[in-house]
C-alpha positions in Angstrom: 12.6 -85.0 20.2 10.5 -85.7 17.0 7.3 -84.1 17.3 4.3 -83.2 14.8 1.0 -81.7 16.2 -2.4 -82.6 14.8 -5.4 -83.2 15.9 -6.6 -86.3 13.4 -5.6 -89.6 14.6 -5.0 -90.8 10.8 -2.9 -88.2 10.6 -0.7 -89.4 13.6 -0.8 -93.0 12.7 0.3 -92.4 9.1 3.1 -90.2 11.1 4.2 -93.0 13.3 4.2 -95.9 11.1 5.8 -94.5 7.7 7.9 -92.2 8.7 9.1 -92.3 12.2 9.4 -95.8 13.1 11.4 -96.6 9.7 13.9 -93.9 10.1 14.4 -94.7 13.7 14.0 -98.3 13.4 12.3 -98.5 16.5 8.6 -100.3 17.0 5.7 -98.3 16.4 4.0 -98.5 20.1 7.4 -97.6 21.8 7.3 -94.0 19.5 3.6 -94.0 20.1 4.5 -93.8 23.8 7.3 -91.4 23.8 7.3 -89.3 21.3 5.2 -85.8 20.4 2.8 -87.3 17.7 -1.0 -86.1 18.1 -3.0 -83.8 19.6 -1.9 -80.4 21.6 -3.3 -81.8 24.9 -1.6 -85.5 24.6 1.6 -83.8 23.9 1.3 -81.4 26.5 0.5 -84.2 28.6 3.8 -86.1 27.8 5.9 -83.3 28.5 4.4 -82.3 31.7 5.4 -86.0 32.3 9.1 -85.8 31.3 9.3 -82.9 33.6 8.0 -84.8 36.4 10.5 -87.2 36.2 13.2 -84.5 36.4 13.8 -83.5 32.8 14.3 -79.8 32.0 15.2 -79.0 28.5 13.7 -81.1 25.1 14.9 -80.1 22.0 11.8 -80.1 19.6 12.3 -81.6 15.6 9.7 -81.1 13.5 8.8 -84.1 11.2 7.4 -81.8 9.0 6.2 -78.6 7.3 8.6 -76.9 9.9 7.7 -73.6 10.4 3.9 -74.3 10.8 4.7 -77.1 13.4 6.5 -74.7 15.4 4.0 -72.2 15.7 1.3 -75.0 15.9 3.6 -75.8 19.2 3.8 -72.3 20.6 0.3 -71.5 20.4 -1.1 -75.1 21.8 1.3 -77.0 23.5 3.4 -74.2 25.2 0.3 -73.0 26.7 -1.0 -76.1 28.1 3.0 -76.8 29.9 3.1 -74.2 31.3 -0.1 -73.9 33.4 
């Protein structure tokens, strides 16, 4: 799953609309919905929801600047899953 953590909702938007729902040709509320694009709690939030509906494994993409967005993840999404 495409994910990128931040906390500014420009920042997300931007996300969404010029990069992910180009590449994946797919409309920009449907990614909005799904996908891991915003802040630590909302994301946490939609993963606590795929579990609930019997998922149990995600495999996390970055959009980008990689390594920061994994540790970003680790340190305030993990957390907040886990609970």
């Amino acid at each position: 799953m495409f994910f990128y953590i931040t906390e500014e909702s420009a920042t997300s938007e931007r996300t969404i609309r010029d990069v992910l729902s180009p590449t994946l040709k797919r409309p920009e509320e449907e990614l909005r919905e799904r996908l891991l694009v915003g802040p630590a709690a909302e994301c946490a939030e939609k993963l606590a929801a795929y579990r609930a509906a019997g998922v149990k494994r995600i495999f996390l993409w970055p959009v980008e600047d990689e390594l920061r967005q994994l540790a970003t993840f680790q340190e305030r999404v993990a957390p907040l899953v886990h609970s």
